[in-house]
N, C-alpha and C positions, 0 to 999 in steps of 0.2 A: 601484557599489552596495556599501555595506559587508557583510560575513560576517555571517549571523547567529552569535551564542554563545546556546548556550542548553547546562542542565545537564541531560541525561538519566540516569538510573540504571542500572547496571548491566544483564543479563540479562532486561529487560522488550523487548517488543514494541511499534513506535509504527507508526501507522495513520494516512498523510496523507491526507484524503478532501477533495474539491471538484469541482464543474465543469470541463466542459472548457477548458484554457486560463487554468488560475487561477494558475499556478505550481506544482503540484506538484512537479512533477518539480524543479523548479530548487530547490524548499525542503529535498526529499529527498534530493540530491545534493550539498547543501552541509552537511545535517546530516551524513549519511554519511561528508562529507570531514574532518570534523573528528573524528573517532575512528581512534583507531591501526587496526581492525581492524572494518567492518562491511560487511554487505549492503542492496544496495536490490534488493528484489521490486517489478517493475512488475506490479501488477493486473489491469491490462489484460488484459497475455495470456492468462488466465482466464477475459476477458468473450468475445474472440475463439475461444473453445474451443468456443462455444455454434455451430454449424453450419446446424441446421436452427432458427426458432423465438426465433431472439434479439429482444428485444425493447427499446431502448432506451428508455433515461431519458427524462423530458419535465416542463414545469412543471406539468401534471396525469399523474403515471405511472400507468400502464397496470399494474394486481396484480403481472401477471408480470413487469414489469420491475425491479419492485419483488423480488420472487422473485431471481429472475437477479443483483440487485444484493448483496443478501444471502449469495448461494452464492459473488458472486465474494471478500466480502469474508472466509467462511471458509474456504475454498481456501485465499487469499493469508494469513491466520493459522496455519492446520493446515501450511500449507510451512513457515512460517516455524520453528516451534515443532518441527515433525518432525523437521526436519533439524537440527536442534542447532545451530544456529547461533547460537542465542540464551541457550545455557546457561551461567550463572554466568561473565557478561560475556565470553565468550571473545569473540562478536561481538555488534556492534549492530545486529540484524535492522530494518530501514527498512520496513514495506510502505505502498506508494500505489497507490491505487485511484481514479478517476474516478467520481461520479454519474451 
């Protein structure tokens, strides 16, 4: 399978979102390797955070999954951005998250 190239900018934040099993991981793992210096945030572990009440995704979601999906995806922003990981290109903050 060739590399993807692709040109990302500096200090910005990218957000892979899909289905389970669509390739994420494998698309944000390859962007990741192509930068001298970045992070991949798996989203996931966010969604697993939810103990009592989790409510998963479906092709008709349920409000609160919809909720919960949302929460997970600013968690995995608010890390990203908090931790300076993404300040003035020092790293390329990766996050993927699952629907």
């Amino acid at each position: 399978m060739p590399e993807p190239s692709v040109q990302l900018p500096e200090g910005d934040i990218f957000v892979i979102t899909g289905i389970p099993a669509s390739g994420k991981s494998t698309v944000t793992e390859a962007l990741a390797q192509q930068r001298p210096r970045s992070v991949h945030l798996r989203g996931d572990v966010f969604r697993r955070f939810v103990i009592n009440g989790r409510v998963e995704m479906s092709a008709d979601p349920d409000p609160e999954a919809v909720r919960q999906l949302r929460l997970r995806y600013e968690l995995s922003a608010h890390a990203a951005r908090g931790s300076g990981i993404g300040d003035r290109g020092s790293n390329l903050p990766l996050v993927e998250c699952r629907s």
